[in-house]
N, CA, C and O atoms as a Tripos MOL2 file, in Angstrom:
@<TRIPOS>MOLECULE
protein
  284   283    71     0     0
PROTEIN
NO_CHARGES

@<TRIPOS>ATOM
      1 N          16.7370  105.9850  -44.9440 N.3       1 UNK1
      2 CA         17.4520  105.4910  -46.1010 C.3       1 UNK1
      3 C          17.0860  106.3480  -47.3090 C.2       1 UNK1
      4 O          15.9260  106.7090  -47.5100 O.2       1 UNK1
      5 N          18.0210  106.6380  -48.0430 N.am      2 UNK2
      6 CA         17.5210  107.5250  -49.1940 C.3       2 UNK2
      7 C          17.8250  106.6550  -50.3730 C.2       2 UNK2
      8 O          18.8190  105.9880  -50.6580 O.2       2 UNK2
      9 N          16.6460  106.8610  -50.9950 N.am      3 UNK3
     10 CA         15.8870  106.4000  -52.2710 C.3       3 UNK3
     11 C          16.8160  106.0360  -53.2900 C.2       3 UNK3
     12 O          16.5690  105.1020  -54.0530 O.2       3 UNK3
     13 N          18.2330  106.9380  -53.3840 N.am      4 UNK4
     14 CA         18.9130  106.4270  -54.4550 C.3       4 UNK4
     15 C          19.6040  105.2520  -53.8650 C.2       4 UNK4
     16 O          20.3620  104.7400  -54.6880 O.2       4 UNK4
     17 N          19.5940  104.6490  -52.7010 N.am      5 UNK5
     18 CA         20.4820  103.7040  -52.1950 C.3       5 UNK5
     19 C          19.6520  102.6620  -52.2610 C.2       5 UNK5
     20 O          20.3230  101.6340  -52.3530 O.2       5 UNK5
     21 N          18.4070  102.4250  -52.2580 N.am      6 UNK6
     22 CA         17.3210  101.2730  -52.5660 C.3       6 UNK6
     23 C          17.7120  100.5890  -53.6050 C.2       6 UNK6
     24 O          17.6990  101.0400  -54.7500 O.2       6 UNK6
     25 N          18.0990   99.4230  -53.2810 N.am      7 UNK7
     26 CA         18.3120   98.9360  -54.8250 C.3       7 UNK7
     27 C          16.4160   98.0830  -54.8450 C.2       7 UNK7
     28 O          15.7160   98.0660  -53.8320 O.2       7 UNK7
     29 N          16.0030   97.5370  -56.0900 N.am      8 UNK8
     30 CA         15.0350   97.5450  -56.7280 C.3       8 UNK8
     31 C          15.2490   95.5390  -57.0060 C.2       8 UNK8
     32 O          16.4280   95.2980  -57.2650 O.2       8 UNK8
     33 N          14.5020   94.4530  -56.9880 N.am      9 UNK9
     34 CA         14.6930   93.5920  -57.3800 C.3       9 UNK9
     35 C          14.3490   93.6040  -58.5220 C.2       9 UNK9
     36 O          13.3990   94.1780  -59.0540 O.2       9 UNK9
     37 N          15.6640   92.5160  -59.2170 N.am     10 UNK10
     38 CA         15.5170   92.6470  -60.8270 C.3      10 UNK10
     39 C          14.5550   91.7420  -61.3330 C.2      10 UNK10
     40 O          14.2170   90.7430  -60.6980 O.2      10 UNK10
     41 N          13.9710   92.1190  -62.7450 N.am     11 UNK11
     42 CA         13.4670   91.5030  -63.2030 C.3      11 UNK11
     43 C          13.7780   90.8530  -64.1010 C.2      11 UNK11
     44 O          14.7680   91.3800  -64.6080 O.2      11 UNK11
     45 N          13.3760   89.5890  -64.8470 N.am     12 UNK12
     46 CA         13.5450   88.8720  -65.8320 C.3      12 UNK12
     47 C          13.2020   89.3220  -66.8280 C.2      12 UNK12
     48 O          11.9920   89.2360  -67.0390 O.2      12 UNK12
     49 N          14.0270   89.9760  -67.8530 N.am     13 UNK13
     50 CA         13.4200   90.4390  -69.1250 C.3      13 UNK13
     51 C          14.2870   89.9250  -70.4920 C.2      13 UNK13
     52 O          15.4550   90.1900  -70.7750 O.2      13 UNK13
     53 N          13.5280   89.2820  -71.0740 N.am     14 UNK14
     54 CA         13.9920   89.1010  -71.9670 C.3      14 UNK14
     55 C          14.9340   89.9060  -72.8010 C.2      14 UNK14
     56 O          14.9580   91.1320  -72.6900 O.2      14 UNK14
     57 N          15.9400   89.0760  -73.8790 N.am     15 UNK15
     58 CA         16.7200   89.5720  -74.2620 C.3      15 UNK15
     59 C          16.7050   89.7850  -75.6840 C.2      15 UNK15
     60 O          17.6500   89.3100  -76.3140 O.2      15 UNK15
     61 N          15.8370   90.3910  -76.2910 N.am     16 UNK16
     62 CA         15.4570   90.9670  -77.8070 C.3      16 UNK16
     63 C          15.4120   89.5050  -78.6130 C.2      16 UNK16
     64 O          16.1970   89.2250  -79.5180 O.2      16 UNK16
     65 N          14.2040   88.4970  -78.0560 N.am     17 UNK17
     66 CA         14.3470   87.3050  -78.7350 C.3      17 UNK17
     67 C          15.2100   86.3420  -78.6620 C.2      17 UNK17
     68 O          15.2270   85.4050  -79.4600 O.2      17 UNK17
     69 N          16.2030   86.5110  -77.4630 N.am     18 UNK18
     70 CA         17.0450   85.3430  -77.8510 C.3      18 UNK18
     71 C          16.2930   84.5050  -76.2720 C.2      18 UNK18
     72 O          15.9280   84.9410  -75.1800 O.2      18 UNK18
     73 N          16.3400   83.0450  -76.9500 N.am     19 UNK19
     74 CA         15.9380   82.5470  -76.1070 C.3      19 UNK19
     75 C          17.0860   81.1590  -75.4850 C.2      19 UNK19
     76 O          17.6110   80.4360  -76.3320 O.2      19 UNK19
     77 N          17.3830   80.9090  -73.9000 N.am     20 UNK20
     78 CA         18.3090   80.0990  -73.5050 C.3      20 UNK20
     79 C          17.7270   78.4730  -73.7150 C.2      20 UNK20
     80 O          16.5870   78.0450  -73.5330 O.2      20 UNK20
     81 N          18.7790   77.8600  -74.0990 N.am     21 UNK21
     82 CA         18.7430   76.8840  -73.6320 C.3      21 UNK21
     83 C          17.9070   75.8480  -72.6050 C.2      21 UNK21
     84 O          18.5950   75.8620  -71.5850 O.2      21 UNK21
     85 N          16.8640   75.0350  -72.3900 N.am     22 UNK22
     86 CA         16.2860   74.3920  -71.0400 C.3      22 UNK22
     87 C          17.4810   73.1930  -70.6530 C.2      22 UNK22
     88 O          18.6370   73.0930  -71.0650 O.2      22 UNK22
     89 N          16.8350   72.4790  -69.8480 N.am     23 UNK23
     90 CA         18.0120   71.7450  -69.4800 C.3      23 UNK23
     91 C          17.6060   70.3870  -69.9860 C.2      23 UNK23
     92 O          18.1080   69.3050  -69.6820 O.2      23 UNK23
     93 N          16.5020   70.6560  -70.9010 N.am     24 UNK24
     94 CA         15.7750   69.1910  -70.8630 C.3      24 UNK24
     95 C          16.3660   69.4780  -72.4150 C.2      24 UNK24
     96 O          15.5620   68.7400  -72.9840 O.2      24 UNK24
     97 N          17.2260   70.0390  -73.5570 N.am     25 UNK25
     98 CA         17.3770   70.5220  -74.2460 C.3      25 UNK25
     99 C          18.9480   70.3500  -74.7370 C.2      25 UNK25
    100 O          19.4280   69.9970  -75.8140 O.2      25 UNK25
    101 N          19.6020   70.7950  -73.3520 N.am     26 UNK26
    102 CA         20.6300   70.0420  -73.0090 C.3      26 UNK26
    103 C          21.1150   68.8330  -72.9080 C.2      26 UNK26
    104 O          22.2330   68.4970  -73.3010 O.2      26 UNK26
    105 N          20.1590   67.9990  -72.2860 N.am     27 UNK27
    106 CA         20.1760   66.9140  -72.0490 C.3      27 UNK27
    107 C          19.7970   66.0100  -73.5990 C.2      27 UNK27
    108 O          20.4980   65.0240  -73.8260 O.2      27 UNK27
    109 N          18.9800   66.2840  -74.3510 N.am     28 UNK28
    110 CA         18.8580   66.1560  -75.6180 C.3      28 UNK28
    111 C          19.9750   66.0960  -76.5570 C.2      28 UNK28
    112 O          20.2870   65.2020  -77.3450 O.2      28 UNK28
    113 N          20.6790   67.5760  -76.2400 N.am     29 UNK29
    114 CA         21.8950   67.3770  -77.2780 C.3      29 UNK29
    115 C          23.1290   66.4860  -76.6450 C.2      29 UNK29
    116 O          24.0450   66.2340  -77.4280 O.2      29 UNK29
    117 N          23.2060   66.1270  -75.6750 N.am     30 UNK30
    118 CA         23.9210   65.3530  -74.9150 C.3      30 UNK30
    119 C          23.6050   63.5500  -75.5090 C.2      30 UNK30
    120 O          24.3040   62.8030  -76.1940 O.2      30 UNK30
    121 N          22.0960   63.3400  -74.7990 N.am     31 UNK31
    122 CA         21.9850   61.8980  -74.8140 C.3      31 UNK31
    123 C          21.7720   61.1040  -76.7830 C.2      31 UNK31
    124 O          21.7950   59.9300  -77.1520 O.2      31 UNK31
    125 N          21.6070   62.2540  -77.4900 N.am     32 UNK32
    126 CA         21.3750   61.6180  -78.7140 C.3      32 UNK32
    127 C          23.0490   61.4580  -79.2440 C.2      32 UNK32
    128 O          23.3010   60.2570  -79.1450 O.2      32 UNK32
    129 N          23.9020   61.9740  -79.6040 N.am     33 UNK33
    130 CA         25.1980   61.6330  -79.8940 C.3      33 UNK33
    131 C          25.5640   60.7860  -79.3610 C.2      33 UNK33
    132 O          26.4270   60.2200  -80.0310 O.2      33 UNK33
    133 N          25.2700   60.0210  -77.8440 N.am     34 UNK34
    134 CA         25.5370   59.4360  -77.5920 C.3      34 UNK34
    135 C          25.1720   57.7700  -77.5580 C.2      34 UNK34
    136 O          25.8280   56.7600  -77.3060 O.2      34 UNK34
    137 N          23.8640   58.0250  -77.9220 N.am     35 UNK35
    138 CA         23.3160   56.7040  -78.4260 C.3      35 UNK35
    139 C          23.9240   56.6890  -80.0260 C.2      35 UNK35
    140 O          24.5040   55.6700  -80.3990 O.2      35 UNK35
    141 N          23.8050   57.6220  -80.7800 N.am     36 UNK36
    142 CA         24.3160   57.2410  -81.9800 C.3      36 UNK36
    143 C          25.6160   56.6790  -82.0110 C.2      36 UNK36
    144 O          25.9580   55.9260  -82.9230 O.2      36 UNK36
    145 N          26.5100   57.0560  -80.8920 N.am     37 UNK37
    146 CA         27.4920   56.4800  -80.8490 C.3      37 UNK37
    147 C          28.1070   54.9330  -80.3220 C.2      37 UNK37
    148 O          29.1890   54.3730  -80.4990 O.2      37 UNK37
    149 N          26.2430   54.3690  -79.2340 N.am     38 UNK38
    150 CA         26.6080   53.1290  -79.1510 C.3      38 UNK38
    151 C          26.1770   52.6450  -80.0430 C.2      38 UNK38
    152 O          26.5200   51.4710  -79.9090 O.2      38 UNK38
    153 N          25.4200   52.7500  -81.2560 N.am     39 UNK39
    154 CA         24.2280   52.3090  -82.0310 C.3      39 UNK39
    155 C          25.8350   51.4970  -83.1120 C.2      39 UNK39
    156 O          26.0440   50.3250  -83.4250 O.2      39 UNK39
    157 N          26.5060   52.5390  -83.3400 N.am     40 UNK40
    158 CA         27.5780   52.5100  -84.2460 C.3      40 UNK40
    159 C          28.3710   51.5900  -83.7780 C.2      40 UNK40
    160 O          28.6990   50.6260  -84.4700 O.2      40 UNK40
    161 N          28.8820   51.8030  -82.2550 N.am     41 UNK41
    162 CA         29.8940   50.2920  -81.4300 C.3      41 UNK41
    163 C          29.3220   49.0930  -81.8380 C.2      41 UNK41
    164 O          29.8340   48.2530  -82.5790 O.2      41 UNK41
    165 N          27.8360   49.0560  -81.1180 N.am     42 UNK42
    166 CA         27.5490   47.6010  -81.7810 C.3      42 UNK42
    167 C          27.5200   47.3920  -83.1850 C.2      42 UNK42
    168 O          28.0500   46.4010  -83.6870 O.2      42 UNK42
    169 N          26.9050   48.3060  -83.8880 N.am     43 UNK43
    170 CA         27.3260   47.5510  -84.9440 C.3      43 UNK43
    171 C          28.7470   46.8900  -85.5250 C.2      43 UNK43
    172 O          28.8330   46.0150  -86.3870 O.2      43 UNK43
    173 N          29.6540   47.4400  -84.9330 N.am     44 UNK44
    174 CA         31.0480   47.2580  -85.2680 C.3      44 UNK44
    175 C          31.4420   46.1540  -84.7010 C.2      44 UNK44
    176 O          32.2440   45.4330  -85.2940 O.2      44 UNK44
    177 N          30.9570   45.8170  -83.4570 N.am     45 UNK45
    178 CA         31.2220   44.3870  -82.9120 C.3      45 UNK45
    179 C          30.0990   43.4240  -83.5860 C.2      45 UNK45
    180 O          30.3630   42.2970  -83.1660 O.2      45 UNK45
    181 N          29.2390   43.3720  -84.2340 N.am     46 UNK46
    182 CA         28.5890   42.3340  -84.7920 C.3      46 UNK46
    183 C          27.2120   42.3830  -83.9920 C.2      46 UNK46
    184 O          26.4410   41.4310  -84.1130 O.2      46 UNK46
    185 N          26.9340   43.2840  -83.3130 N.am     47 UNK47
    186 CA         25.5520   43.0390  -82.4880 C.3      47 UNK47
    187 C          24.4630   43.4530  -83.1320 C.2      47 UNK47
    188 O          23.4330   42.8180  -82.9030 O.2      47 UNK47
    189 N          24.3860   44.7830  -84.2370 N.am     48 UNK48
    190 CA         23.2830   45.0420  -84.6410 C.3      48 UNK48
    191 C          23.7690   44.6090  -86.4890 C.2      48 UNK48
    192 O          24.6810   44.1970  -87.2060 O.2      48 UNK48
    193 N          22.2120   45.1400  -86.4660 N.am     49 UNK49
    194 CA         22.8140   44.5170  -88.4390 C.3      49 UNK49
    195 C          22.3120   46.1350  -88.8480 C.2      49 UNK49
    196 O          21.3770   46.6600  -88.2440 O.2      49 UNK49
    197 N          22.8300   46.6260  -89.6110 N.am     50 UNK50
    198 CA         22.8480   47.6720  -90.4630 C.3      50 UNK50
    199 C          21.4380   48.3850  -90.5710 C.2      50 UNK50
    200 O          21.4450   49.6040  -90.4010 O.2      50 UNK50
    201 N          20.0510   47.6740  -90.8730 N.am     51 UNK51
    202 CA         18.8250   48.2050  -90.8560 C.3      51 UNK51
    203 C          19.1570   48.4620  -89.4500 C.2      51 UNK51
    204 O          19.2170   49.6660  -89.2000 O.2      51 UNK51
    205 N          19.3910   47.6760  -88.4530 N.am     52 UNK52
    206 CA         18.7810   47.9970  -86.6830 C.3      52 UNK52
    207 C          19.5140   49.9350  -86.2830 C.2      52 UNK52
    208 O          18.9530   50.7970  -85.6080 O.2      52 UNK52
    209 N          21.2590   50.0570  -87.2110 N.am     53 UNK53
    210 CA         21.8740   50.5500  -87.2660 C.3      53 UNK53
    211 C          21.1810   51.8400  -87.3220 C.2      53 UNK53
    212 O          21.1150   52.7190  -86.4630 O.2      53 UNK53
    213 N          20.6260   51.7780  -88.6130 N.am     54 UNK54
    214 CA         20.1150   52.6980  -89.3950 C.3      54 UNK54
    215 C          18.8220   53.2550  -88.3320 C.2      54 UNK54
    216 O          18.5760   54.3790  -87.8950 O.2      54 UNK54
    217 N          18.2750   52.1890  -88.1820 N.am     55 UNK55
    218 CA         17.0150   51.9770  -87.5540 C.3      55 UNK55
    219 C          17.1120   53.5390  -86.1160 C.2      55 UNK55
    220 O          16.5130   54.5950  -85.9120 O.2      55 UNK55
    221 N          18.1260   52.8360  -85.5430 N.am     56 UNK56
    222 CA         18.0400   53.5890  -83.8450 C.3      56 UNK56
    223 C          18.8900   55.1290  -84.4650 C.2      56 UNK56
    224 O          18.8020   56.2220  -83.9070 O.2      56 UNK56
    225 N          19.5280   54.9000  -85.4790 N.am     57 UNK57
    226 CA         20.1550   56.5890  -85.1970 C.3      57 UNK57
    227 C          19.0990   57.1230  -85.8690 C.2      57 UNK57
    228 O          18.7540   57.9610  -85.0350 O.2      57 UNK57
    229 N          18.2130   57.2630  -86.9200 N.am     58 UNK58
    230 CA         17.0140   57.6620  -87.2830 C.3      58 UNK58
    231 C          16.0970   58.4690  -86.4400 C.2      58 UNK58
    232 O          15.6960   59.6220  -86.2790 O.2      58 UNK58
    233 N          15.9520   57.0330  -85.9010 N.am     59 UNK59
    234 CA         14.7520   57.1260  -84.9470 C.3      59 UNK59
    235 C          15.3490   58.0870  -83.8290 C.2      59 UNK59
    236 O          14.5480   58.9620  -83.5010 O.2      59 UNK59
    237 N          16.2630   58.1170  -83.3360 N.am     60 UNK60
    238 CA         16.9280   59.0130  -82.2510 C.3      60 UNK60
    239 C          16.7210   60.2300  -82.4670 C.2      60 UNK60
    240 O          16.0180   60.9700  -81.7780 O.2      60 UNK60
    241 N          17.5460   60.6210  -83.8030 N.am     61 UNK61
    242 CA         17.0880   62.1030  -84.4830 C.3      61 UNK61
    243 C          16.3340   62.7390  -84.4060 C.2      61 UNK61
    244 O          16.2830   63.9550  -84.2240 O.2      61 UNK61
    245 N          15.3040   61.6680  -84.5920 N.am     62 UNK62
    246 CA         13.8280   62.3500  -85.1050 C.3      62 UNK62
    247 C          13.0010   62.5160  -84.0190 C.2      62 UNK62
    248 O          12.0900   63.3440  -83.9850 O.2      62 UNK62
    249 N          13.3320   61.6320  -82.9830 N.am     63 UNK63
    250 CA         12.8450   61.8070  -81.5000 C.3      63 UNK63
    251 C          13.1960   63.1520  -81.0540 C.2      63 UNK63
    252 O          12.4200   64.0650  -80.7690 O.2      63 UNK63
    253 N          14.6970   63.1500  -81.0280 N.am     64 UNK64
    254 CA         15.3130   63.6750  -80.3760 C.3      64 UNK64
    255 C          14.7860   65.6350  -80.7570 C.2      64 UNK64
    256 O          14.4260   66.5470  -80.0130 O.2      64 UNK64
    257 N          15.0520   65.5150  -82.6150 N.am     65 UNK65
    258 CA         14.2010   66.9570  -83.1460 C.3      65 UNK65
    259 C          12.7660   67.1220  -82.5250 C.2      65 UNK65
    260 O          12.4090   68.2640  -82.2370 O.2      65 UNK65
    261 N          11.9460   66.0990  -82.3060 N.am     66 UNK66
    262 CA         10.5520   66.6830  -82.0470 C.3      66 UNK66
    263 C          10.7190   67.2120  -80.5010 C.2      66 UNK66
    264 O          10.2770   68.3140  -80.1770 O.2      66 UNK66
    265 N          11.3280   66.4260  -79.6520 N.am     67 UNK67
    266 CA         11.1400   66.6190  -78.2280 C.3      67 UNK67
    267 C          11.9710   68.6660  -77.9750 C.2      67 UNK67
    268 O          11.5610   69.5780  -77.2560 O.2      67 UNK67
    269 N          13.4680   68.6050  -79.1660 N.am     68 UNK68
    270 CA         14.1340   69.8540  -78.6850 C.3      68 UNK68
    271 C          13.4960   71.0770  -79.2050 C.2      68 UNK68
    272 O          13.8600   72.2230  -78.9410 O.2      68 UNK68
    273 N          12.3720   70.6880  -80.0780 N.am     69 UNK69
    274 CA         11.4960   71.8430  -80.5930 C.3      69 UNK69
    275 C          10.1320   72.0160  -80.2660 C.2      69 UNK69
    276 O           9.4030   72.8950  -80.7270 O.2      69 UNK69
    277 N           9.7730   71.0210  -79.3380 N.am     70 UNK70
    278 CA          8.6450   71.2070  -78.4790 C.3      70 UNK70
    279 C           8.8950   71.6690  -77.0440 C.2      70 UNK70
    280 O           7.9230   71.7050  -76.2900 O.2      70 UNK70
    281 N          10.2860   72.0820  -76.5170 N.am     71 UNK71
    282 CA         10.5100   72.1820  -75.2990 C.3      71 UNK71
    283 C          10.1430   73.4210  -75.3010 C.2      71 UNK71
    284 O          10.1670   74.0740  -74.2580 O.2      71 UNK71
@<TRIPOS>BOND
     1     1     2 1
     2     2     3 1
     3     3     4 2
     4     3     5 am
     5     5     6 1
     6     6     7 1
     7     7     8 2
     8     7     9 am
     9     9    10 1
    10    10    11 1
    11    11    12 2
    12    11    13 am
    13    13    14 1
    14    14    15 1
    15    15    16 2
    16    15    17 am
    17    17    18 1
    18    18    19 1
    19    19    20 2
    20    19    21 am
    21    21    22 1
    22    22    23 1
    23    23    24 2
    24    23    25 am
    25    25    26 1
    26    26    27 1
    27    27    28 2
    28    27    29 am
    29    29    30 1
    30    30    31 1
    31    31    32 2
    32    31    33 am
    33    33    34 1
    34    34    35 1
    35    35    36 2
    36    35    37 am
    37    37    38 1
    38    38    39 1
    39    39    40 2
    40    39    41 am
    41    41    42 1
    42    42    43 1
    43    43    44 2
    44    43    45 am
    45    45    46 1
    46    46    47 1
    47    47    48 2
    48    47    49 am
    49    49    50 1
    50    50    51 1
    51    51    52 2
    52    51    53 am
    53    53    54 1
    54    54    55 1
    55    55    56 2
    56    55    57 am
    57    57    58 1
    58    58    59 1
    59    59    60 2
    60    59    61 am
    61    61    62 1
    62    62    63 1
    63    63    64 2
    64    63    65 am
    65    65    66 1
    66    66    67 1
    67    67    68 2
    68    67    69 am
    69    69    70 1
    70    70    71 1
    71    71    72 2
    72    71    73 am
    73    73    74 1
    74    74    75 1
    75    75    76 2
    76    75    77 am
    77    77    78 1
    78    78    79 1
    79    79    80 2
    80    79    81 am
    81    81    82 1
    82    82    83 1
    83    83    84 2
    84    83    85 am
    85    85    86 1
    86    86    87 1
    87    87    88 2
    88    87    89 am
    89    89    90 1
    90    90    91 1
    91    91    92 2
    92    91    93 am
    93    93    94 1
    94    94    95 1
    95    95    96 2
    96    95    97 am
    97    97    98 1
    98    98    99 1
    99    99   100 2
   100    99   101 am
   101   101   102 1
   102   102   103 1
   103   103   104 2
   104   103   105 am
   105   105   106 1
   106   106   107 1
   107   107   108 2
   108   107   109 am
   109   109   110 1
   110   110   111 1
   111   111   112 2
   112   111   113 am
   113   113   114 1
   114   114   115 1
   115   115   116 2
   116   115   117 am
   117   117   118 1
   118   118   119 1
   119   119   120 2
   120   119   121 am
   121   121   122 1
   122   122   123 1
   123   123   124 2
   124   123   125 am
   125   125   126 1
   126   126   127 1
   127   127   128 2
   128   127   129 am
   129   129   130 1
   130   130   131 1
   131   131   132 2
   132   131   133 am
   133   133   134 1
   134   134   135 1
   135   135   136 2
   136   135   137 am
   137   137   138 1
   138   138   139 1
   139   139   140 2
   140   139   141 am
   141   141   142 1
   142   142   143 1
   143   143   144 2
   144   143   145 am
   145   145   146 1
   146   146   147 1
   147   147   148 2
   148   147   149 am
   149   149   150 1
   150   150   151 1
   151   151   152 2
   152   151   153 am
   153   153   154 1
   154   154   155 1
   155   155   156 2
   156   155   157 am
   157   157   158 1
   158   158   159 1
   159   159   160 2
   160   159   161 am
   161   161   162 1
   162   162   163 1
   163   163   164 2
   164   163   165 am
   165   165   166 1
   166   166   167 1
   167   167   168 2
   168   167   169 am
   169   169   170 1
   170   170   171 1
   171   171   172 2
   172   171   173 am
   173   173   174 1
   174   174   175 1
   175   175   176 2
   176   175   177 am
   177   177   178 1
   178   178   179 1
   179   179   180 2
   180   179   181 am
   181   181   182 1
   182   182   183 1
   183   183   184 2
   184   183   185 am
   185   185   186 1
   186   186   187 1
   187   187   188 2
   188   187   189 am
   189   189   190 1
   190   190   191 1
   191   191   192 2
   192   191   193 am
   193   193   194 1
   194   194   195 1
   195   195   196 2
   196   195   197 am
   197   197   198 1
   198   198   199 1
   199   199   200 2
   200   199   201 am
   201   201   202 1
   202   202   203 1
   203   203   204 2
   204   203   205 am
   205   205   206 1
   206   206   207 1
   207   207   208 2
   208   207   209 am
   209   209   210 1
   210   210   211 1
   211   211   212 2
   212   211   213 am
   213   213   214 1
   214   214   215 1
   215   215   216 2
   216   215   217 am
   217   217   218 1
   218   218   219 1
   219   219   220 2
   220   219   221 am
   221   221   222 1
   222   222   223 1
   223   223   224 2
   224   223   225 am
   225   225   226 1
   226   226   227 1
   227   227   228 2
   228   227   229 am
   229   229   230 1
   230   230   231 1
   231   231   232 2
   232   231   233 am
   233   233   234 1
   234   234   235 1
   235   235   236 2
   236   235   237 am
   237   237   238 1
   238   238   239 1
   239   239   240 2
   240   239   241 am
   241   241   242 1
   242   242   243 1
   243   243   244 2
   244   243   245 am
   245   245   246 1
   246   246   247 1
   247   247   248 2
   248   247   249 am
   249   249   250 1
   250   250   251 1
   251   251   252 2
   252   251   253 am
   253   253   254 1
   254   254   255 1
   255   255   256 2
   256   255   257 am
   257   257   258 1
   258   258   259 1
   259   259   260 2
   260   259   261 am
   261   261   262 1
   262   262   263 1
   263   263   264 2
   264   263   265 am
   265   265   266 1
   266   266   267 1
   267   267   268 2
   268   267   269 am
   269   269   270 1
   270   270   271 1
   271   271   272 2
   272   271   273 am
   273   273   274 1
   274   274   275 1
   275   275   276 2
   276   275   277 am
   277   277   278 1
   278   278   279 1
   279   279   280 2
   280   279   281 am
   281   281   282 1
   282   282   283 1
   283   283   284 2
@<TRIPOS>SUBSTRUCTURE
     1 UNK1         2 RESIDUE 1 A UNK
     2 UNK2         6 RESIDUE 1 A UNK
     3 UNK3        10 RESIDUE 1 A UNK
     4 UNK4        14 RESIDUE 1 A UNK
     5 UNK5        18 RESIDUE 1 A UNK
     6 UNK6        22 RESIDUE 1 A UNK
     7 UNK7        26 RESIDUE 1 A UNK
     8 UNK8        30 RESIDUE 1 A UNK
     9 UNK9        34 RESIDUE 1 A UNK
    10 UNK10       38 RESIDUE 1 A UNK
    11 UNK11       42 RESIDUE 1 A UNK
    12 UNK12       46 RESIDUE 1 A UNK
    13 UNK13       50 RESIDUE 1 A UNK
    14 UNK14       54 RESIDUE 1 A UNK
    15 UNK15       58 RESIDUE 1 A UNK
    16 UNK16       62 RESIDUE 1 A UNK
    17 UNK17       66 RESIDUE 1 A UNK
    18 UNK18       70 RESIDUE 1 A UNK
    19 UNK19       74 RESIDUE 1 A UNK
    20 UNK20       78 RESIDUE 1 A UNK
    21 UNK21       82 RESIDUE 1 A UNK
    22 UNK22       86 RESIDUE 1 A UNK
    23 UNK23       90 RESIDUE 1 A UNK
    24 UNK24       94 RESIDUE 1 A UNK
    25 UNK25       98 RESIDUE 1 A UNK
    26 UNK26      102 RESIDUE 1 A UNK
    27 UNK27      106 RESIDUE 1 A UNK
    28 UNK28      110 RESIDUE 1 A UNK
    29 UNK29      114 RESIDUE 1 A UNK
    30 UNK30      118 RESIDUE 1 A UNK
    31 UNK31      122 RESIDUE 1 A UNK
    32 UNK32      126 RESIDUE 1 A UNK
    33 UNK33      130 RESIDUE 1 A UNK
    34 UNK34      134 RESIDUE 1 A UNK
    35 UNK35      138 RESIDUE 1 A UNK
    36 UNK36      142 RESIDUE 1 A UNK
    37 UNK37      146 RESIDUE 1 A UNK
    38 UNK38      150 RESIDUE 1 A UNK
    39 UNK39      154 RESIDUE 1 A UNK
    40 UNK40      158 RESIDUE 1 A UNK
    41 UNK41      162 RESIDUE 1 A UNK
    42 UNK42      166 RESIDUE 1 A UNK
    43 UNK43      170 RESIDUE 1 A UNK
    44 UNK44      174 RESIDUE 1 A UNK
    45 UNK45      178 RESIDUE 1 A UNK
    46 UNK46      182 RESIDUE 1 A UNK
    47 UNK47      186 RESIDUE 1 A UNK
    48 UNK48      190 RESIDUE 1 A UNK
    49 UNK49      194 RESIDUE 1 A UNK
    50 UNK50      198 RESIDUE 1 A UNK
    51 UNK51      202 RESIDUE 1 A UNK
    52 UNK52      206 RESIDUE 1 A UNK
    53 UNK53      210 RESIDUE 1 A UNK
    54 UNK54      214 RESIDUE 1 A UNK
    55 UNK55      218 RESIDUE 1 A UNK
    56 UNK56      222 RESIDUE 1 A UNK
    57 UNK57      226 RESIDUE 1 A UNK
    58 UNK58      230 RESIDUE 1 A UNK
    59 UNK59      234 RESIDUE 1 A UNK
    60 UNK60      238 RESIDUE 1 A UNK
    61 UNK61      242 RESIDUE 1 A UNK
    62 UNK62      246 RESIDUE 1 A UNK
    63 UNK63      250 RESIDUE 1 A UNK
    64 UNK64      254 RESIDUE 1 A UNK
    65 UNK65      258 RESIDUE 1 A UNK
    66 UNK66      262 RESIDUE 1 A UNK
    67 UNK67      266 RESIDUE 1 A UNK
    68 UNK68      270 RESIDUE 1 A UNK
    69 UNK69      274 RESIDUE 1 A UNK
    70 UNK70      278 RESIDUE 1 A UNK
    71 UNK71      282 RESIDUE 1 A UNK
């Protein structure tokens, strides 16, 4: 076999700083819109009261920022 026909397994090299996405990251930007969005239903049907409102999309955020910048 000659040498120029060897192909070589590739390596993983980064791409001048850019870094992808994890999936746990993904899943982050996924599951928080979506609680904010039941947080908002109930309130609209009468289930939460406005602090609880306030309360869970907050708290989601802020969860949600520490966990996608610690991944």
């Amino acid at each position: 076999m000659h040498l120029a026909t060897q192909r070589s397994p590739r390596l993983a090299v980064p791409r001048n700083g850019e870094d992808d996405m994890t999936d746990a990251q993904i899943g982050l930007m996924t599951a928080t819109p979506i609680i904010i969005a039941f947080a908002i239903a109930l309130r609209r049907m009468g289930v939460l009261s406005t602090v609880a409102t306030v309360s869970a999309v907050s708290l989601s955020v802020a969860i949600a920022m520490v966990l996608f910048t610690t991944q």
